[in-house]
C-alpha positions, 0 to 999 in steps of 0.5 A, spaced: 405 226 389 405 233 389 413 234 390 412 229 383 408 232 381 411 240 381 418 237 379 414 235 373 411 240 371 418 244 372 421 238 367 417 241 362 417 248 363 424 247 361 424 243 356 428 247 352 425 250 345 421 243 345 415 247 350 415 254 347 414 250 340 409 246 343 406 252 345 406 257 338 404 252 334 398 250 339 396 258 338 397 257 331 392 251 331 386 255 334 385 259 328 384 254 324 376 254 325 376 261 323 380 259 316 377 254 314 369 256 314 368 262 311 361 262 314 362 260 321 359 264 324 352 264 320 352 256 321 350 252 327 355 248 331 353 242 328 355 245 321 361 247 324 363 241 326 362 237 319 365 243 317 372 241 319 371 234 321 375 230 317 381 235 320 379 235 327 382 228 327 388 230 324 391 237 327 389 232 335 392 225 333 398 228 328 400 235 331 397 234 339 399 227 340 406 227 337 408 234 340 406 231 347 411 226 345 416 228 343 416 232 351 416 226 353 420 222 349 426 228 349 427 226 357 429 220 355 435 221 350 437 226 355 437 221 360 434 227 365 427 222 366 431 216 369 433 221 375 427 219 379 427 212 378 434 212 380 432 216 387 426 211 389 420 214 386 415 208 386 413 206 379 405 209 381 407 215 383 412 216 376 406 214 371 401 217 374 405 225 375 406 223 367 399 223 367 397 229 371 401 233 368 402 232 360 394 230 359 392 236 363 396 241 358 393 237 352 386 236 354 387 245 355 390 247 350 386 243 345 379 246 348 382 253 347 384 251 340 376 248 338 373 248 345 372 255 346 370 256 339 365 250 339 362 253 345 362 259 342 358 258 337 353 253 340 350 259 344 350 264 338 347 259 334 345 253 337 346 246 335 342 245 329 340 238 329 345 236 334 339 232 339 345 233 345 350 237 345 352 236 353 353 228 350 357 231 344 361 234 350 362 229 355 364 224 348 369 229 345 373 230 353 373 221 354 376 221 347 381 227 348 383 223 355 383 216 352 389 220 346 393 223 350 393 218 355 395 213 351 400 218 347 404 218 355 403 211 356 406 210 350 412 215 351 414 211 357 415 205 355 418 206 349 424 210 353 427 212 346 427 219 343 424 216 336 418 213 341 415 221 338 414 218 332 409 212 335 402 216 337 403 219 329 404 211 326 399 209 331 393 213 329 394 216 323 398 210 320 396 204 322 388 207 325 386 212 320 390 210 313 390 202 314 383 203 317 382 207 311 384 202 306 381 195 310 374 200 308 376 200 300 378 193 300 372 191 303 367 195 301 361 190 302 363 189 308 363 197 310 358 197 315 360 192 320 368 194 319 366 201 322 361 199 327 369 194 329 373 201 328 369 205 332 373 202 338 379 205 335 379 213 338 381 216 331 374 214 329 370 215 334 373 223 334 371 223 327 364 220 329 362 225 333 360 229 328 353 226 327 346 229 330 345 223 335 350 216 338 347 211 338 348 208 345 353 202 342 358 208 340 356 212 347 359 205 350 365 204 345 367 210 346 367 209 355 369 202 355 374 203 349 379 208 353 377 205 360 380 198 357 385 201 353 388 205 359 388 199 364 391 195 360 397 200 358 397 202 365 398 195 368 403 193 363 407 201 364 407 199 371 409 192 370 416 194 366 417 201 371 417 195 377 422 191 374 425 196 372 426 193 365 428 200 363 433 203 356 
């Protein structure tokens, strides 16, 4: 697994300009906290958070996402991701060094676009009105992973370049758009839609912007990404086996 591991590592690294853009961009990104509130650094983290809560969702699942795809995705139409596959490398061992390299650089590089300045502001200011901010943490951690690992997994079975577009139509598309208009549609019925949409990481990354969670959303938040990643996992594992492969 290590050799697999540094091989992919390796891949990325030289992935040509799609890495180094990946990279400008995700710099570019984390001075956006700083842009967007002129008044960050009187406000507590709670403030900050509800500040910029409607773009947090948006900069992850549409920038973070569809980068990390395309890196991925990118290897297929040069066809270098079929190599390990064609010198024998189990199917265990090719998902999960996808999934220990790729989830890893996202999960660094969105704490050091939002995490390092939450912290920040959380021990200057405290967290207002924010019950548990160590909750908060550990929330906003599970839904990052369940993104990120989702967006590879889905990069693998797809097998395509276009397989890039897919994290931006699975969670902006069809999670934050058509979820968006279910809820105006329905307006009656707005409170039991959200409590189903919570299911889904888009919103429960929006939801995180709130004083306290209920212990219903603490458990779609763990249960949705464990159920979510099983079943991707057994299905990516399935297709690499029989190697029904592009």
């Amino acid at each position: 697994m290590n050799r697999q591991i540094k091989a992919e590592w390796y891949r990325l690294v030289h992935s040509g300009h799609y890495f180094g853009f990946f990279l400008f961009v995700s710099i570019l990104i984390a001075g956006i906290p700083f842009l967007i509130n002129p008044d960050y650094s009187r406000q507590n983290l709670l403030e900050n958070l509800a500040a910029y809560g409607e773009l947090l969702p948006m900069l992850i699942g549409a920038v973070t996402c569809t980068f990390l795809a395309v890196l991925l995705c990118s290897r297929f139409g040069s066809r270098t991701a079929y190599y390990e596959i064609m010198d024998g490398a189990r199917p265990a061992k090719i998902i999960w060094s996808k999934l220990l390299v790729y989830c890893p650089l996202a999960l660094g590089l969105t704490l050091m676009q939002f995490g390092i300045f939450l912290l920040g502001i959380g021990l200057k200011n405290g967290g207002g009105e924010m019950k548990s901010p160590a909750l908060f943490a550990l929330l906003f951690l599970i839904v990052l992973l369940h993104l990120f690992s989702v967006t590879v997994m889905m990069s693998l079975l797809v097998q395509h370049p276009i397989g890039a577009a897919f994290p931006y139509a699975r969670f902006m598309l069809l999670e934050e758009l058509a979820a968006l208009i279910l809820l105006e549609l329905n307006p009656e019925k707005a409170e039991s839609f959200s409590k189903l949409l919570n299911w889904l990481p888009m919103f429960q990354l929006a939801n995180l912007v709130q004083a306290s969670y209920s212990t219903l959303f603490v458990v779609q938040v763990i249960a949705g990404f464990a159920v979510e990643f099983a079943v991707l996992y057994a299905i990516t594992f399935a297709v690499y086996k029989k190697r029904l492969l592009r």
